[in-house]
VOTITI-661189 format. One record per atom (N, C-alpha, C): atom name; residue in three letters; y negated, z negated, x. Coordinates in nm, 2 decimals. Atoms other than C-alpha are relative to their C-alpha. Layout:
<sites>
 atom type      Y      Z      X
   CA  ALA      Y      Z      X
...
</sites>
This chain:
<sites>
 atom type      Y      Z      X
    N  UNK  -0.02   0.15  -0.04
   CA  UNK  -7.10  -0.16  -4.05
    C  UNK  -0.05  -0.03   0.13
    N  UNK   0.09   0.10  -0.14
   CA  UNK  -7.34  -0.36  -3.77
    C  UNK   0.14  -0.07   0.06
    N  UNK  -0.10   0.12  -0.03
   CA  UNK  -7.13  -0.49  -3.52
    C  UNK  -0.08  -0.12   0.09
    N  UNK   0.08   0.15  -0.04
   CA  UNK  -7.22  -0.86  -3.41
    C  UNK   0.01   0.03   0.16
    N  UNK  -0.01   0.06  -0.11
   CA  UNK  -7.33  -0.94  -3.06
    C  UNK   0.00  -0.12   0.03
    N  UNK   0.00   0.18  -0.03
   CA  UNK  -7.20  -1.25  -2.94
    C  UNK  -0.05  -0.01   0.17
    N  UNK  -0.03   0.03  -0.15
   CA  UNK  -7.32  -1.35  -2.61
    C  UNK   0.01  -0.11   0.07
    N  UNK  -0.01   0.08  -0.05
   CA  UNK  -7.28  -1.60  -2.39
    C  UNK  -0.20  -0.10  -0.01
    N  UNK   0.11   0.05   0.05
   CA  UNK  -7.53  -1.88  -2.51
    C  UNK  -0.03  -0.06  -0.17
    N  UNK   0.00   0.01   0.15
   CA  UNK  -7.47  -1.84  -2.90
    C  UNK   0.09  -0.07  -0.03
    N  UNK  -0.13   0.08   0.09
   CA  UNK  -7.28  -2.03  -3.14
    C  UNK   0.09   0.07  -0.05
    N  UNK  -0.19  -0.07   0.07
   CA  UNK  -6.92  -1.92  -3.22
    C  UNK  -0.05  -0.01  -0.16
    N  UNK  -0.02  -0.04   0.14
   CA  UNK  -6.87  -1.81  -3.53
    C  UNK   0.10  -0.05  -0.01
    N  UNK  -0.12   0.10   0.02
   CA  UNK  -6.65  -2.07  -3.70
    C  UNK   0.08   0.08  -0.09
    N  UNK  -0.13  -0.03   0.08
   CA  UNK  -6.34  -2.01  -3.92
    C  UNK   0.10  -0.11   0.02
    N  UNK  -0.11   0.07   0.06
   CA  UNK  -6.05  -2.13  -4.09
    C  UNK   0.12   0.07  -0.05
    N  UNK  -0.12  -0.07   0.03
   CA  UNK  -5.74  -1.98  -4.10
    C  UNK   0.14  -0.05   0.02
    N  UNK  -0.16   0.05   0.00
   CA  UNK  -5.33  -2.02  -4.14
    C  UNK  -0.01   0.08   0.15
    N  UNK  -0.07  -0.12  -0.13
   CA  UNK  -5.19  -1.90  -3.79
    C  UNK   0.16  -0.02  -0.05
    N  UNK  -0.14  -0.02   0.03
   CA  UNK  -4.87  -1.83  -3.76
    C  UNK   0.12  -0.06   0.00
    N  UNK  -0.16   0.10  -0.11
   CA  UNK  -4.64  -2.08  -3.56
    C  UNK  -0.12  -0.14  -0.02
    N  UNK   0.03   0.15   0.02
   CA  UNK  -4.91  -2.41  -3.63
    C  UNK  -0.13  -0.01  -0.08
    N  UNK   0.06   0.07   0.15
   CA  UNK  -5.04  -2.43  -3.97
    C  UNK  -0.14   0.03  -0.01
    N  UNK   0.09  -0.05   0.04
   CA  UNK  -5.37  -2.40  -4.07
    C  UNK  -0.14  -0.03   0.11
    N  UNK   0.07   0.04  -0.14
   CA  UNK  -5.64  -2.40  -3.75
    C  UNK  -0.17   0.04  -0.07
    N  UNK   0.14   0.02   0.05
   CA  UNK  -5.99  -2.51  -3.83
    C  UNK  -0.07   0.03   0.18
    N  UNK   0.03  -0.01  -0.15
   CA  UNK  -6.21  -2.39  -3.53
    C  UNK  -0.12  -0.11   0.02
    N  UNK   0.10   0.07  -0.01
   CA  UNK  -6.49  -2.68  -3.60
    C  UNK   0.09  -0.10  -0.01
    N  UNK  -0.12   0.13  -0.03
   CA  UNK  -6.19  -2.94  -3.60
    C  UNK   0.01  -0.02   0.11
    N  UNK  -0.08   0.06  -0.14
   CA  UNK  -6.09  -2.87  -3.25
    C  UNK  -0.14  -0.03   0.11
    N  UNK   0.12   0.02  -0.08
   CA  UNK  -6.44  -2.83  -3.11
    C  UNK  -0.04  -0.16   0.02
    N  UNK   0.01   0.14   0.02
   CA  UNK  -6.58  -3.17  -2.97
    C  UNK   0.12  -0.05   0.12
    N  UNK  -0.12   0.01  -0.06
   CA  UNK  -6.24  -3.24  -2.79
    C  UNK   0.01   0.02   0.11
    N  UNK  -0.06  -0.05  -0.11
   CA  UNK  -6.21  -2.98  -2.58
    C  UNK  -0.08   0.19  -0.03
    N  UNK   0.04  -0.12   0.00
   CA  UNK  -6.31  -2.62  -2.47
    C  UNK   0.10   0.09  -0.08
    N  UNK  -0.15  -0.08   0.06
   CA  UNK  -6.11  -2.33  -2.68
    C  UNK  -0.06   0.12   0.09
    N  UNK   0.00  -0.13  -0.06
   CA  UNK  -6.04  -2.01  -2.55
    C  UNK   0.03   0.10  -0.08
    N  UNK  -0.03  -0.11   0.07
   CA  UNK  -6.02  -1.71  -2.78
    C  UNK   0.03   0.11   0.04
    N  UNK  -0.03  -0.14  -0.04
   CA  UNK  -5.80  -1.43  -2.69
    C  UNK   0.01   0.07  -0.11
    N  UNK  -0.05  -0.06   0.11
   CA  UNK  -5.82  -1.13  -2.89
    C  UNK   0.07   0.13   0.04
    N  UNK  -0.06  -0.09  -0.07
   CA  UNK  -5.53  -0.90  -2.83
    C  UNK  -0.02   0.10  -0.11
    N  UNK   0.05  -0.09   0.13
   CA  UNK  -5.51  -0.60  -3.05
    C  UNK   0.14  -0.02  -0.09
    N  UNK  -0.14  -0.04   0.08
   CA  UNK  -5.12  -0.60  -3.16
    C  UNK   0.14   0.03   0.07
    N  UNK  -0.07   0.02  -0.08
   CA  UNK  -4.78  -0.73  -3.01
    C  UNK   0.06   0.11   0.05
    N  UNK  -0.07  -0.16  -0.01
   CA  UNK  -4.64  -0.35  -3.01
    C  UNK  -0.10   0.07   0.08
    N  UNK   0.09  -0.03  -0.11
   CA  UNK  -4.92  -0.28  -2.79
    C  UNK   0.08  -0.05   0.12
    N  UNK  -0.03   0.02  -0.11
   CA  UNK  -4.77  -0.21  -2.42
    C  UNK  -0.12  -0.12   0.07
    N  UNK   0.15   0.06  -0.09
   CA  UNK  -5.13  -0.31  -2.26
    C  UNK   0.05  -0.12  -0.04
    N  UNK   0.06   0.11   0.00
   CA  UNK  -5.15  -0.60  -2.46
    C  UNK   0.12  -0.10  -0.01
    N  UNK  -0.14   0.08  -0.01
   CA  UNK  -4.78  -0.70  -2.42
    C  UNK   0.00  -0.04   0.18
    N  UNK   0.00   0.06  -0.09
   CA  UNK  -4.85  -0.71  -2.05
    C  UNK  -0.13  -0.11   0.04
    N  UNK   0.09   0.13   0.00
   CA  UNK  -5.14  -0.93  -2.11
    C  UNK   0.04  -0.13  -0.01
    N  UNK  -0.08   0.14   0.10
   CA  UNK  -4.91  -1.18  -2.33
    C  UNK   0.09  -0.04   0.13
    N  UNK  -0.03   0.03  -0.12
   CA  UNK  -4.71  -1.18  -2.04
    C  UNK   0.00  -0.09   0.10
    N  UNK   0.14   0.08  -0.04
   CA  UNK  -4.97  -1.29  -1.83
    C  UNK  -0.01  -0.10  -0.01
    N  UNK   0.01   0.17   0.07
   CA  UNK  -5.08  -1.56  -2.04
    C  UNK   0.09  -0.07   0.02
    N  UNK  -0.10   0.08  -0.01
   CA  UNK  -4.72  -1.65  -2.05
    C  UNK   0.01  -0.11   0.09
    N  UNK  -0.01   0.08  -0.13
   CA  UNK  -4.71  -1.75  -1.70
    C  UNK  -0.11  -0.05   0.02
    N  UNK   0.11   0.09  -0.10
   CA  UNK  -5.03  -1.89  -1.63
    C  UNK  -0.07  -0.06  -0.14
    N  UNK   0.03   0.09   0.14
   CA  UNK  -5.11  -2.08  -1.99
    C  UNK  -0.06  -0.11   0.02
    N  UNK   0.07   0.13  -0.05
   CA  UNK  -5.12  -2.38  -1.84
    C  UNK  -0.07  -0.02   0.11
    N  UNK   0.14   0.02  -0.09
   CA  UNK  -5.37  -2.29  -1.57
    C  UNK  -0.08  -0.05  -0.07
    N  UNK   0.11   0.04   0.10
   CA  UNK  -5.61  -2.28  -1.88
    C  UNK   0.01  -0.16  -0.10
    N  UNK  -0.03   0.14   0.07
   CA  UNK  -5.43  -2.59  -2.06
    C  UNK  -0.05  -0.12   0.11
    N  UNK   0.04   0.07  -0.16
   CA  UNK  -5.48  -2.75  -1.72
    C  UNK  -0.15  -0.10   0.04
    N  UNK   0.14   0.01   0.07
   CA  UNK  -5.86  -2.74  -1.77
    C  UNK  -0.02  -0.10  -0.12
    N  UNK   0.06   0.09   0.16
   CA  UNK  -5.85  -2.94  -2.09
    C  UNK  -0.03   0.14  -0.10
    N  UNK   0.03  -0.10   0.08
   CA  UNK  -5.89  -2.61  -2.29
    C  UNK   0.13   0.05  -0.07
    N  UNK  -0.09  -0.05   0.08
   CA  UNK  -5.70  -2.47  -2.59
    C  UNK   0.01   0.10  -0.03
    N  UNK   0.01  -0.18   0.00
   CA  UNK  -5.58  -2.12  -2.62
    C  UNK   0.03   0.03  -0.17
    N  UNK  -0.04  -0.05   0.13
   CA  UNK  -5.63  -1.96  -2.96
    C  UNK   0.02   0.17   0.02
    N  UNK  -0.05  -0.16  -0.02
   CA  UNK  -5.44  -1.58  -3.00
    C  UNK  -0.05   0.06  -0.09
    N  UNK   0.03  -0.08   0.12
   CA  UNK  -5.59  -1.34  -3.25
    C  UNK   0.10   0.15   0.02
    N  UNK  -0.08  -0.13  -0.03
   CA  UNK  -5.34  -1.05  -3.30
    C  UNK  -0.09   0.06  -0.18
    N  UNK  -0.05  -0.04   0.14
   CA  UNK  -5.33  -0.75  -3.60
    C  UNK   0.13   0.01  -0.02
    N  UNK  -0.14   0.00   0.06
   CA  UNK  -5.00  -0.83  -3.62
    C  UNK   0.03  -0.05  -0.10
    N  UNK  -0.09   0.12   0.10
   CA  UNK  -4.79  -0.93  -3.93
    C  UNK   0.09  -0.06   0.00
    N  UNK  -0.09   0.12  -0.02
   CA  UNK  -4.59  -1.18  -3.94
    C  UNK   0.13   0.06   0.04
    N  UNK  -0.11  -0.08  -0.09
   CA  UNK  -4.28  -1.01  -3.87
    C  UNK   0.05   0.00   0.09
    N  UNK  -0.03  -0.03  -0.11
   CA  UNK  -4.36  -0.89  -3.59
    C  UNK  -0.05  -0.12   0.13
    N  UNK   0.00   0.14  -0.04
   CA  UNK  -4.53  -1.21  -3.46
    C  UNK   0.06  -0.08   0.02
    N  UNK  -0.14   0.08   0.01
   CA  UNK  -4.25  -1.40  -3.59
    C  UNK   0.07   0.02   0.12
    N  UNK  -0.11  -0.06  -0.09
   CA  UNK  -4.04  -1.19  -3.32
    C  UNK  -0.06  -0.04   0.14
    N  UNK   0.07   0.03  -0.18
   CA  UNK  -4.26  -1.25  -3.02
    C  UNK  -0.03  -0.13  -0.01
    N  UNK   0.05   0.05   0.00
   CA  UNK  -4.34  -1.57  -3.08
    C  UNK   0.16  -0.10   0.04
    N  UNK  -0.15   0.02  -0.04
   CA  UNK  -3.97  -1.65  -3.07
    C  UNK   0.04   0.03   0.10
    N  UNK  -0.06  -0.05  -0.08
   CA  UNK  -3.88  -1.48  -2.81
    C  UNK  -0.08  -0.03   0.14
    N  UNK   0.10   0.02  -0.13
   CA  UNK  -4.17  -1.56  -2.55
    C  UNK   0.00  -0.15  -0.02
    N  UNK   0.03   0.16   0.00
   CA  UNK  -4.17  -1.94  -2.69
    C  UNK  -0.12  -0.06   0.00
    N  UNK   0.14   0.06  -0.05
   CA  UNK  -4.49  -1.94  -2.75
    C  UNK  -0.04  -0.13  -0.05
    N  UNK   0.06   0.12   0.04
   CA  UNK  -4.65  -2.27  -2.80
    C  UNK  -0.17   0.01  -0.09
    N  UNK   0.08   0.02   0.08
   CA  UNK  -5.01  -2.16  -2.91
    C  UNK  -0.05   0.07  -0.13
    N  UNK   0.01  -0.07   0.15
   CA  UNK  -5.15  -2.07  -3.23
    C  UNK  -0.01   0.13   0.02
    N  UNK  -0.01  -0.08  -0.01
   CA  UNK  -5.12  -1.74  -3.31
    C  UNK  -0.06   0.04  -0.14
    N  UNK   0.04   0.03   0.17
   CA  UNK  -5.35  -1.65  -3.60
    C  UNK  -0.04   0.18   0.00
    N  UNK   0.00  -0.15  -0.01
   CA  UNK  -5.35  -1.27  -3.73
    C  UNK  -0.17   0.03  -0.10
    N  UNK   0.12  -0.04   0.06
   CA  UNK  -5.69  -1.10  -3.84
    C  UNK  -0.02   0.09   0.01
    N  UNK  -0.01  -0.10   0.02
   CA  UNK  -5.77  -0.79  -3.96
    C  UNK  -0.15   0.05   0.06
    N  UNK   0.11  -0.02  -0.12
   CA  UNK  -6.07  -0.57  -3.73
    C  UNK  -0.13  -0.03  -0.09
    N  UNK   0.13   0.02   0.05
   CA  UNK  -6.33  -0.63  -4.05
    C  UNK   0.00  -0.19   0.00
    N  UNK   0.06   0.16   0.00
   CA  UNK  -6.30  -1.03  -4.01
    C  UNK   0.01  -0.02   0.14
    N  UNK   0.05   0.09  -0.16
   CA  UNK  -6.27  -1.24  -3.66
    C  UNK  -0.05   0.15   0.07
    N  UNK   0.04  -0.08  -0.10
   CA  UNK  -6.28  -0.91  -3.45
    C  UNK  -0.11   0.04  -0.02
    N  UNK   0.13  -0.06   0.07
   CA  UNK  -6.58  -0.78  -3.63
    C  UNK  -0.11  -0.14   0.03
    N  UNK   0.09   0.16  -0.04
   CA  UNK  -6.76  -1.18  -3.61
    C  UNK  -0.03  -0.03   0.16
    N  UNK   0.03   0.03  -0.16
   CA  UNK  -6.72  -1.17  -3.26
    C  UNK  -0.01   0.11   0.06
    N  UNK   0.05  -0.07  -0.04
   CA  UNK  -6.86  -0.85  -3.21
    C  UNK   0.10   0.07   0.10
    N  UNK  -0.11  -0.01  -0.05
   CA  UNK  -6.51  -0.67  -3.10
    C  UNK   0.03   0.17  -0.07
    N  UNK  -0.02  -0.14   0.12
   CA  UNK  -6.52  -0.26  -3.26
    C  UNK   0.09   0.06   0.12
    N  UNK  -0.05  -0.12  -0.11
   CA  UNK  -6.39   0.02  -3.07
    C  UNK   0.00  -0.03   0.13
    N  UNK  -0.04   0.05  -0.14
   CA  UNK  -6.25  -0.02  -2.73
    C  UNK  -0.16   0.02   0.07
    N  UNK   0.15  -0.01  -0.08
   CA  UNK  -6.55  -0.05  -2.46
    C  UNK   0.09   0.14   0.09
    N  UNK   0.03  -0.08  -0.09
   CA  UNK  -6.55   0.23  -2.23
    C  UNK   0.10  -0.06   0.16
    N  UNK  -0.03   0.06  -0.11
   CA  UNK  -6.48   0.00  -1.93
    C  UNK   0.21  -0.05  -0.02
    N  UNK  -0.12   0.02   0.00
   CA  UNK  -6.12  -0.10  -2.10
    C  UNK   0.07   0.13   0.00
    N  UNK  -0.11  -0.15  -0.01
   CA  UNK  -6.00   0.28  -2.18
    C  UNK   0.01   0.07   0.15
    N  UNK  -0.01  -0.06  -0.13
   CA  UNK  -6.09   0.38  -1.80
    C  UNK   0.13  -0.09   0.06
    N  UNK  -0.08   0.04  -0.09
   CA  UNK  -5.85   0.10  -1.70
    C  UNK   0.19   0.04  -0.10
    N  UNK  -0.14  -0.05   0.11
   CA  UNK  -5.53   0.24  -2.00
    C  UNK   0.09   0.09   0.07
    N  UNK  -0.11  -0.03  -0.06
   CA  UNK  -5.35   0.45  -1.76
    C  UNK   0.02  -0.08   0.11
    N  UNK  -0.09   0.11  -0.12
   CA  UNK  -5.31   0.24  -1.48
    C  UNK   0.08  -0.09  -0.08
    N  UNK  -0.04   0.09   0.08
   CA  UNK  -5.23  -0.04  -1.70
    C  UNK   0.18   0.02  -0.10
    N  UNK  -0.10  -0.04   0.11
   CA  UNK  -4.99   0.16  -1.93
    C  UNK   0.13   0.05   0.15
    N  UNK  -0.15  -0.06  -0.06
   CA  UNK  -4.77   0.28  -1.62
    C  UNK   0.06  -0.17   0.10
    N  UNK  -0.07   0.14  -0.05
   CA  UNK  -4.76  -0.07  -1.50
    C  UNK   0.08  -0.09  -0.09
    N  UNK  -0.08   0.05   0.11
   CA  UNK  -4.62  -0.18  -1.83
    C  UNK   0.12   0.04  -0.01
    N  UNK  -0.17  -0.08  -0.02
   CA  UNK  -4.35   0.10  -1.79
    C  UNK   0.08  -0.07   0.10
    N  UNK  -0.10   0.09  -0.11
   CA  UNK  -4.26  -0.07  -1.44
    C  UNK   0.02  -0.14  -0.01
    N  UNK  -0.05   0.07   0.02
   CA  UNK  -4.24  -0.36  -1.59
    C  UNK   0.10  -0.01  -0.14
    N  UNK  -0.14  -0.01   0.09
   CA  UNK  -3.97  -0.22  -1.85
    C  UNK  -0.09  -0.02  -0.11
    N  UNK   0.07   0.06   0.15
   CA  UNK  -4.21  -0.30  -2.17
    C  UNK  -0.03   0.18  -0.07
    N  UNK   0.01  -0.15   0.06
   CA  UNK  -4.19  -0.02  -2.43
    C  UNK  -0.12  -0.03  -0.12
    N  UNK   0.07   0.01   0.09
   CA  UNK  -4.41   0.06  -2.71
    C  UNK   0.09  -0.06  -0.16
    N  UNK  -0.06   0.03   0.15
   CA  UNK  -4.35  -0.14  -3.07
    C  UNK  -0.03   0.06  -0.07
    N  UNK   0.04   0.01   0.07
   CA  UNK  -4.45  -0.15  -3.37
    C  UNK  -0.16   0.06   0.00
    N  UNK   0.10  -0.04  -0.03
   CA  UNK  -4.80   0.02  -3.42
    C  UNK  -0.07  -0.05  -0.15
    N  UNK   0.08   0.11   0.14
   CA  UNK  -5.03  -0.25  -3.67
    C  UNK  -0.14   0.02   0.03
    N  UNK   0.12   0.00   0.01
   CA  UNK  -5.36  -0.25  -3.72
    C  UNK  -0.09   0.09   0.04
    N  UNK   0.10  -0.11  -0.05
   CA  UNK  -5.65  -0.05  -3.56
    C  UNK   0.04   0.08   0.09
    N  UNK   0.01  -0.04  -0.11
   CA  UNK  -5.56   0.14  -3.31
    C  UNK  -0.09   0.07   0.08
    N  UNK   0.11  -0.03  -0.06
   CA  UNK  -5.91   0.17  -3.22
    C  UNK  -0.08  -0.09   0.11
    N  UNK   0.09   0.12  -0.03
   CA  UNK  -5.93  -0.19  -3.14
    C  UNK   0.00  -0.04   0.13
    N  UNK   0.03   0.03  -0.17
   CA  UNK  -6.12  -0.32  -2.82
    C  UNK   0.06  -0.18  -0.04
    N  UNK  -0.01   0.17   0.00
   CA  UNK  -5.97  -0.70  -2.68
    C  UNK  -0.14  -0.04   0.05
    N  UNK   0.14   0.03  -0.05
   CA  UNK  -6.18  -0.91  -2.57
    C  UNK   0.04  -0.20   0.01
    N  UNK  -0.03   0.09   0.00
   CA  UNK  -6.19  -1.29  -2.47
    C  UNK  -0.13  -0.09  -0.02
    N  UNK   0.10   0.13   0.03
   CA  UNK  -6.44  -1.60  -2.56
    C  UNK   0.03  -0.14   0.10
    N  UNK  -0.06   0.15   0.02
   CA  UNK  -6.45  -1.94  -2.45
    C  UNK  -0.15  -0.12  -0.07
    N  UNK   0.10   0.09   0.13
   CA  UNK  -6.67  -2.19  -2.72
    C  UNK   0.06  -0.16   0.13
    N  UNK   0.04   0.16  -0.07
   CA  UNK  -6.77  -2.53  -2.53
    C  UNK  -0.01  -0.12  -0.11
    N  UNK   0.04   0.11   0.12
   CA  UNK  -6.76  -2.86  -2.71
    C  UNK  -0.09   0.00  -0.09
    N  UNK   0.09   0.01   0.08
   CA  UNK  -7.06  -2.82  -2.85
    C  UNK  -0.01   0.14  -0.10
    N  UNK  -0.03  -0.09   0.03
   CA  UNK  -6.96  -2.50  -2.98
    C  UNK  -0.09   0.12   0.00
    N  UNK   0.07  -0.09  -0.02
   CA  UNK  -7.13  -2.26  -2.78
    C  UNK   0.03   0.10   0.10
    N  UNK  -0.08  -0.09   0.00
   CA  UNK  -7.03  -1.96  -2.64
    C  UNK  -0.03   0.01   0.16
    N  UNK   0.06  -0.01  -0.13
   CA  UNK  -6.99  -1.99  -2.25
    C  UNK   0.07   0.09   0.09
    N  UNK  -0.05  -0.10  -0.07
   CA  UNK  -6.79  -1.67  -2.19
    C  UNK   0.02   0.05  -0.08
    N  UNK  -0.05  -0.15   0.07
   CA  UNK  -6.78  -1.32  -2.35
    C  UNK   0.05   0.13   0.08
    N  UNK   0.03  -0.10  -0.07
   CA  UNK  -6.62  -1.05  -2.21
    C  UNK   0.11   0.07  -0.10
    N  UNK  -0.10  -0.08   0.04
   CA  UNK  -6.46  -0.75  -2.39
    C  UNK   0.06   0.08   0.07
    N  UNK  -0.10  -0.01  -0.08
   CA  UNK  -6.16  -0.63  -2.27
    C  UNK   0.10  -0.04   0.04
    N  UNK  -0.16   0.08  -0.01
   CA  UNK  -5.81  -0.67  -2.16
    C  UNK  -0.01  -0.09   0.07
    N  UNK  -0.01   0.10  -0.06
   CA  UNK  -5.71  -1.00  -2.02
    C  UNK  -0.04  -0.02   0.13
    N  UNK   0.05   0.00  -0.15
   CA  UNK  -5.87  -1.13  -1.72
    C  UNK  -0.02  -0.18   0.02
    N  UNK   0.01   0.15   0.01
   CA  UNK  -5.75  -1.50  -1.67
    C  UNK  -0.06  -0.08   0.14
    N  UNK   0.08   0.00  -0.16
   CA  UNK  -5.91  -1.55  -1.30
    C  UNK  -0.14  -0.06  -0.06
    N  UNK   0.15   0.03   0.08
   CA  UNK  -6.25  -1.48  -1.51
    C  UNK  -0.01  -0.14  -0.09
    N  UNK   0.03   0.10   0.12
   CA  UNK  -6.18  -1.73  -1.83
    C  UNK   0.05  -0.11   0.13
    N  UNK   0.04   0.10  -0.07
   CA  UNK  -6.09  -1.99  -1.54
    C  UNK  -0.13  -0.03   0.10
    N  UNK   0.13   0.00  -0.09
   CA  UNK  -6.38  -1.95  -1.31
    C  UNK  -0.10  -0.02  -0.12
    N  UNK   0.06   0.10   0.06
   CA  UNK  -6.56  -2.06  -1.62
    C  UNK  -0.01  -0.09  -0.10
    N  UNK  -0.03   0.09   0.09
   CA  UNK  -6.35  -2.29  -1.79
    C  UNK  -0.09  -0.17   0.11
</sites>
């Protein structure tokens, strides 16, 4: 299986999917409007990517702030989405996808190199923030990675890897 490179410059690769907490999210609907932002985490039972969600938590509306809309791609199933989604309050879509569709369209395979060198720091900062390991869904191969698609729907930030909201603002 080829994996896609998306880079900064190309057109998003559209889709249509149910998310989990707001119904069925067209990605060529919201374009036009407003900038989106595509996080792709790997899976809520992920420490790492539980201190990402975190993260996001608190500073959400830096990026809402901007005029931009955060879309979440997890491999989580509903369940376990359901649980965090409740419990953290999340407000944005939360749409689940398995590593052969969105992660795979947006050029997302096997962790990069640059994210596994940063996995122990990361994982003992997760411990000092009390966050244990869940549930274990989907790949556990899979690299994150974040986008952001411009009105015109073109791709004016790629970077794989765990969350880095500093970066998706410096060029929202």
């Amino acid at each position: 299986m080829g994996e896609n490179k998306i880079n900064v410059g190309d057109k998003a690769p559209l889709f249509k999917l149910e998310s989990f907490n707001a119904g069925s999210i067209d990605l060529a609907e919201l374009l036009g409007d407003q900038k989106v932002v595509l996080i792709f985490s790997r899976y809520f039972g992920c420490p790492l990517c539980q201190l990402d969600l975190k993260e996001l938590m608190e500073r959400h509306s830096e990026i809402e702030e901007k005029g931009a809309k955060i879309l979440y791609i997890t491999q989580s199933g509903e369940k376990v989405a359901n649980e965090f989604i409740k419990k953290e309050n999340i407000k944005f879509p939360i749409i689940p996808s398995s590593k052969d569709e969105l992660y795979a369209e947006y050029g997302l395979g096997v962790m990069e190199s640059e994210a596994i060198k940063q996995v122990k720091v990361r994982f003992k900062e997760s411990i000092k923030a009390g966050i244990k390991h869940g549930e274990y869904e989907g790949w556990e191969k899979q690299g994150p990675g974040q986008f952001i698609i411009n009105q015109e729907g073109k791709i004016i930030h790629a970077k794989k890897g765990w969350l880095d909201i500093n970066n998706i603002l410096a060029d929202l």
